[in-house]
C-alpha positions, 0 to 999 in steps of 0.5 A, a space after each residue: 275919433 277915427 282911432 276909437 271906431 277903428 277899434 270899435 270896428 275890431 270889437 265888432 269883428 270879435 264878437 261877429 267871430 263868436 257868434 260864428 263859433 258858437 252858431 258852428 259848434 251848434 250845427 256840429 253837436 246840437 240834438 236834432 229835432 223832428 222839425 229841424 232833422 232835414 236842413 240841419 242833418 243835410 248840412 251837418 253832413 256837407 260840413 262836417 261829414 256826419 257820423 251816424 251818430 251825429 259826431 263829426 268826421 275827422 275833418 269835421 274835427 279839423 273844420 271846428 278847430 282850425 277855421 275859427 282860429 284862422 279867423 282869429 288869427 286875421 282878426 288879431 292881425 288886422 286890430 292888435 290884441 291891446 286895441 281889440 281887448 281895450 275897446 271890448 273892456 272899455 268904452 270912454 272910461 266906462 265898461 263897454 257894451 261889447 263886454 256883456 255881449 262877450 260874456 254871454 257869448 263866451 258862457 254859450 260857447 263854453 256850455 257848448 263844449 262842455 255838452 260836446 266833451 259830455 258826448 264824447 265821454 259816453 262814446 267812449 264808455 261805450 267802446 269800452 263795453 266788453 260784450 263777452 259775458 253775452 256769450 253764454 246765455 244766463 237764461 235758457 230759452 226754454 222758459 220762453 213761451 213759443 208762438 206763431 204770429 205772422 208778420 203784419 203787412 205794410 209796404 212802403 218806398 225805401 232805397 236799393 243797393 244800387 241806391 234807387 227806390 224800390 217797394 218793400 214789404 212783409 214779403 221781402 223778410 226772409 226767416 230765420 232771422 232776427 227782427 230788432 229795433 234801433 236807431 243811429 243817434 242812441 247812445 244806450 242800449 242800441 249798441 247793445 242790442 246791434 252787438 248780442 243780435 249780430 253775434 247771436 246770428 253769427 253763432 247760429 249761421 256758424 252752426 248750420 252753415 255746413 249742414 243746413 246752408 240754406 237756413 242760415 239767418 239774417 237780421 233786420 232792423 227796423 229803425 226807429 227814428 225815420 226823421 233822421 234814418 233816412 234812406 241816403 244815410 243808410 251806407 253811413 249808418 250800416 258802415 257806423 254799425 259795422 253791420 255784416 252783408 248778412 244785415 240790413 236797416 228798415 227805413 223809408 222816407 214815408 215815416 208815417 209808415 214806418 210808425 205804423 209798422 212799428 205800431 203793429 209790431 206792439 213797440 212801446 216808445 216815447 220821442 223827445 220833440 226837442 231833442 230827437 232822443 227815443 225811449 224804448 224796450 230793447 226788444 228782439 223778435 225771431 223768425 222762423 223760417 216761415 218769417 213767422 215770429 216765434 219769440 219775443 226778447 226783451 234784452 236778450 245776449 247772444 246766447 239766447 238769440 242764437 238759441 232762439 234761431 235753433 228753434 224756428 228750423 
C-alpha cells in the first residue's frame, strides 16, 4: 500500500512538473492581449528579459530549457523512472488516471513548441530580407501629389531621457523629418518600414550635412500598440530597433491619447483583442521643415524617403 501512494505521489510530482513547463513556456511566447498586456509583460520581462519583440533574452533561452530539466532530474532522482513511468501507465491493472492528465498535458506543451519554433522561423526570414533593392527609388516623387497640412495638436505625458515624465506635444516635432508608424511585436511590415525610413533619413542628412547642417532630418515614430510600447520599454525597443541618436519612439501611457492622435493623423488599423496583433498601412509621412506634412507614402523605399526630404527645404 505505502509503496503504491509512493509512487502515486511520483506521478503526481510528474504531472505538477508539466503544468509547470507548460504554464512557463506560456509566459514566454504567448500573444499578449490588451488586458493582459500589463502583469504579463512585466513578468516576461523579470523572467526572461523580454526581447521588444517578445522573444526571450539569452538567459531566458537558458531559464526555459535548463530549469525544468533540473526539475526533472530531481524528480527522477527522488522516484525511479520505472515506478513514476508504471503508476502514470497503470493503476491496479487498469490504465491510470494520471495517463489522460499527461496526454493532454504533453499535446499542450507540444503545441506550445510548435507555435515557439512557428516564431522563430519568421524572425528569421526576417534577418534574411536583403533591404538593397530600396536603395533606388522605383517611383519618382514627383508623381506624388504635394500639400501642406499642419500637424494636429495633442499633448500628453511620456518619458524623458533621463527616464522621468515630461509633456510632449505637436510642438516638440521638429522638420524635416519623417512621421512613421510601428510597433515591437510586428513581425511583417514594421521592420520594413524602420529600415527604408532610417536609411532614407541616412542619405538625406548624409547630402545636406555639409552645406545645410541645420536641416538635417529626424524620424519619429508613433507606436501603434501603447498597451504594450509603454514608456519603461522604450530603451528596449529603441536598442531592438537598433534605432540611430537621430530617432525616437512616441508612446505614452495615456493610450487613449495616443489613439486620438492616431486617429487625427487618418491612420487606418484593426487590433486583434486576443492576440495583441495590429493590421495596418505602412504609411510614411514627411515634413518639411515647418513640421508641416508635405506627402503622404504608402510603402515607400528609401529612395523615395530621401527624395521626398529634398522637397520640404
Amino acid at each position: 500500500m505505502n509503496s503504491e501512494k509512493f509512487s502515486k505521489s511520483g506521478a503526481m510530482a510528474l504531472t505538477i512538473w508539466m503544468v509547470g513547463v507548460i504554464a512557463l513556456w506560456y509566459i514566454a511566447f504567448s500573444p499578449i492581449a490588451t488586458n493582459t498586456s500589463g502583469w504579463l509583460s512585466t513578468v516576461r520581462s523579470i523572467c526572461f528579459g523580454a526581447k521588444a519583440n517578445g522573444m526571450p533574452a539569452g538567459y531566458g533561452w537558458l531559464t526555459l530549457f535548463f530549469s525544468p530539466l533540473m526539475m526533472l532530474i530531481a524528480i527522477l532522482i527522488i522516484w525511479s523512472p520505472s515506478i513514476v513511468i508504471n503508476t502514470i501507465r497503470y493503476d491496479s491493472g487498469k490504465i491510470s488516471i494520471f495517463f489522460f492528465i499527461f496526454s493532454i498535458l504533453f499535446v499542450l506543451f507540444l503545441w506550445e513548441v510548435v507555435w515557439a519554433i512557428r516564431k522563430i522561423k519568421i524572425m528569421e526570414i526576417e534577418k534574411k530580407i536583403s533591404y538593397d533593392s530600396f536603395r533606388e527609388s522605383k517611383i519618382s516623387i514627383e508623381s506624388y501629389s504635394k500639400f501642406n497640412i499642419a500637424l494636429p495638436n495633442f499633448s500628453f505625458v511620456c518619458m524623458d531621457d533621463n527616464n522621468g515624465e515630461t509633456l510632449f506635444g505637436n510642438a516638440n516635432i521638429k522638420g524635416p523629418a519623417v512621421l512613421t508608424f510601428a510597433y515591437a511585436h510586428c513581425e511583417t511590415i514594421c521592420p520594413v518600414i524602420l529600415k527604408n525610413s532610417i536609411r532614407g533619413v541616412e542619405d538625406f542628412n548624409l547630402a545636406v550635412s555639409q552645406k545645410q547642417a541645420n536641416n538635417s532630418a529626424r524620424l519619429y515614430i508613433i507606436t501603434l500598440d501603447p498597451w504594450r510600447d509603454t514608456p519603461n520599454m522604450m530603451k528596449v525597443i529603441s536598442d531592438e530597433w537598433k534605432l540611430p541618436p537621430f530617432a525616437s519612439i512616441i508612446t505614452s501611457r495615456e493610450n487613449a491619447k495616443i489613439n486620438s492622435l492616431l486617429d487625427a493623423l487618418n491612420v487606418p488599423r484593426s487590433r486583434n483583442e486576443k492576440t495583441g496583433e495590429i493590421i495596418h498601412p505602412a504609411f510614411v509621412y514627411i515634413l518639411d521643415g515647418n513640421s508641416h506634412i508635405i506627402f503622404k507614402l504608402n510603402n515607400p523605399d528609401s529612395g523615395l524617403i530621401r527624395d521626398a526630404l529634398h522637397k520640404g527645404i
